[in-house]
C-alpha positions in Angstrom: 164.9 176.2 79.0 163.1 174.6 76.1 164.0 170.6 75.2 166.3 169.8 78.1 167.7 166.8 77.6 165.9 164.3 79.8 168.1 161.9 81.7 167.3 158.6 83.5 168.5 158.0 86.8 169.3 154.5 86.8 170.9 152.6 90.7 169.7 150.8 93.1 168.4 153.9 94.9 165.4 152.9 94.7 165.5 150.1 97.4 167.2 152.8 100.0 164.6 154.4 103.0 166.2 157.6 101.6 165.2 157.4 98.3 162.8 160.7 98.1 166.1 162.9 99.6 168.4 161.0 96.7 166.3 161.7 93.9 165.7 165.3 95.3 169.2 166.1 95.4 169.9 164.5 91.8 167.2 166.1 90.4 168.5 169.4 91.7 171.6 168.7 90.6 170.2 168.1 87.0 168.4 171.1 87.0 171.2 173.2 88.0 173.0 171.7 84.7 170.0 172.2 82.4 168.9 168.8 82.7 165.8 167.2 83.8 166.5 164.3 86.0 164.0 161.2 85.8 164.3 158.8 88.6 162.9 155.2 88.1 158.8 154.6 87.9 157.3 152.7 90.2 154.4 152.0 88.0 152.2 153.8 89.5 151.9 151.0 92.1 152.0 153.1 95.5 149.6 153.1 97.7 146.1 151.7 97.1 147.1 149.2 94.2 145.5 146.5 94.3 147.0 144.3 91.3 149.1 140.8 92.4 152.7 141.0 92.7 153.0 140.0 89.2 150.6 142.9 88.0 153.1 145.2 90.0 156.5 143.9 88.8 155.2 144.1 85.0 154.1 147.9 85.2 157.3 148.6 86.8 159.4 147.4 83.9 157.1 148.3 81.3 157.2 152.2 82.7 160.8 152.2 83.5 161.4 150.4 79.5 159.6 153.8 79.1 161.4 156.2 80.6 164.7 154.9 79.1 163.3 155.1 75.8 162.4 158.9 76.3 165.4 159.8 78.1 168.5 161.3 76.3 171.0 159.7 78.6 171.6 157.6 81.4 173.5 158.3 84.8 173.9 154.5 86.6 174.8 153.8 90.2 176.9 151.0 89.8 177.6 150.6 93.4 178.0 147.2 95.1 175.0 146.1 96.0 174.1 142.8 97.9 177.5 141.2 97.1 180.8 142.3 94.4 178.1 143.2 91.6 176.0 146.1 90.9 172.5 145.6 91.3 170.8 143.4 88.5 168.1 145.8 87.3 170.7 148.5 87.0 172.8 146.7 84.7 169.5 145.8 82.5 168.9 149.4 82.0 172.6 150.5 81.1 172.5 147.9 78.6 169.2 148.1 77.5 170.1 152.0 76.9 173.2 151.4 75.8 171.4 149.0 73.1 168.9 152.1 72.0 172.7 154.2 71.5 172.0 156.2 75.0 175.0 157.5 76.2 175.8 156.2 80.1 178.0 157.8 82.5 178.6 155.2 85.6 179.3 156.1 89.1 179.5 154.4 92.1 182.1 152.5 91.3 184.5 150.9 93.7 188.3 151.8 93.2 190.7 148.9 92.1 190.1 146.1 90.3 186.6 143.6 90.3 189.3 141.1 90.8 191.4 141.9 93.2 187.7 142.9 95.5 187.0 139.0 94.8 190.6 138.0 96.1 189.5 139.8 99.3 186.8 137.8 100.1 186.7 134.9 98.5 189.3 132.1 98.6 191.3 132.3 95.0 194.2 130.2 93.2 196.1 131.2 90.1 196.1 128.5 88.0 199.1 127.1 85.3 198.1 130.1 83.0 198.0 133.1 85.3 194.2 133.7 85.5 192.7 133.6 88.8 190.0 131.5 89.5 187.7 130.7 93.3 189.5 128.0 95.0 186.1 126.4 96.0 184.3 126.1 92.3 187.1 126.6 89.8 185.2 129.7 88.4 187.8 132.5 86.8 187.4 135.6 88.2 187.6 138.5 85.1 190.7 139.9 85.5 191.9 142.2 82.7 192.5 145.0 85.6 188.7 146.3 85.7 186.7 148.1 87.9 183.3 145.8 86.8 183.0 143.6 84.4 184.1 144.1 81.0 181.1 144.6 79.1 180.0 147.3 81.6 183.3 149.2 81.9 183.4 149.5 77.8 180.1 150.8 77.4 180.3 153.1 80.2 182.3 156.1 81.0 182.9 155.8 85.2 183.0 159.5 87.4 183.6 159.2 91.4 180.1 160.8 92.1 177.1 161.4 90.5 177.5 165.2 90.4 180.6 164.4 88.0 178.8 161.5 85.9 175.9 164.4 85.4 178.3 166.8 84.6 180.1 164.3 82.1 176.7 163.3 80.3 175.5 167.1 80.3 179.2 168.1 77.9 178.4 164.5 76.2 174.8 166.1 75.3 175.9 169.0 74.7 174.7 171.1 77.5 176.1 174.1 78.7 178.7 174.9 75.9 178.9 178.5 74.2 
C-alpha cells in the first residue's frame, strides 16, 4: 500500500533486553493495520562506533528529532518506569510531537489516579485546602483524578495496550475506513 502513514514508536522499550522481539511484534502489528511502525534510532551507534559518549547521545536525539518529524503519529509507552513517572525521553517525544500537531495515542498507563499511586508509597498529608501534598517535603501531589500528569493526559488519548493505541491512531489517520 502506497504512503502508509508512518508512525513513531515512542517508550522506554528501548532500555529492555527484549527490545528486538517488542519492536517485531509492533511493527507487525502496524503492518497488519496499514501502518509502518518506526521504533526509535539508535544513531547508528551500534557496534564499532567509535565517537565519545557525548558524540553518541547527540546522534541519538538528533535521529530520533528525525523520525518524529517524518512520522504521521505517535504511539507512547507511558509505563512507569524507574519510579511513579514515565520515562523522561518518552515524554520529550510526545510533546515534542505533540508540539509539530502529531496526533499521540498513550498506552501503558497504570489504572487509577497518579495520586492516589503516590499515596501508596510515599508518606502524604491533606492539608487545610484538600490538596494532598508528601508529608516529608510539603510538595502537592497533582490530583485532579489523573492517570499522569495533566499536561500528558490532555494531549494524549490513553488505550490499555498498544494493539488498541495503534488501532486508535490508525481510525485517527484515517486508515482502514471505506
Amino acid at each position: 500500500m502506497p504512503n502508509r502513514p508512518r508512525i513513531y514508536l515512542a517508550g522506554p522499550d528501548v532500555f529492555f533486553p527484549d527490545r528486538e522481539r517488542i519492536f517485531a511484534a509492533l511493527k507487525a502489528h502496524c503492518d497488519r493495520l496499514g501502518l509502518v511502525g518506526m521504533e526509535p534510532s539508535d544513531g547508528d551507534t551500534g557496534v564499532g562506533f567509535t565517537g565519545s559518549d557525548d558524540e553518541r547521545a547527540q546522534r541519538i536525539y538528533e535521529g530520533n528529532i528525525q523520525l518524529i518529524r517524518e512520522a504521521d503519529g505517535v504511539i507512547a509507552n507511558l509505563m512507569s518506569f524507574r519510579g511513579h513517572e514515565p520515562d523522561s525521553g518518552t515524554v520529550f517525544e510526545v510533546g515534542f510531537a505533540t508540539a509539530l500537531g502529531k496526533p499521540v495515542v498513550a498506552y501503558g498507563v497504570p489504572e487509577g489516579s497518579y495520586s492516589d499511586r503516590v499515596r501508596e508509597t510515599i508518606p502524604c498529608i491533606e492539608d487545610s485546602e484538600g490538596a494532598t501534598r508528601e508529608a516529608e517535603t510539603g510538595a502537592m501531589v497533582e490530583g485532579l483524578g489523573q492517570r499522569l500528569n495533566l499536561m500528558l493526559t490532555r494531549s494524549t488519548q490513553t488505550e490499555a495496550s498498544a494493539a488498541a493505541a495503534l488501532r486508535r491512531l490508525a481510525k485517527i489517520l484515517g486508515v482502514g475506513r471505506a
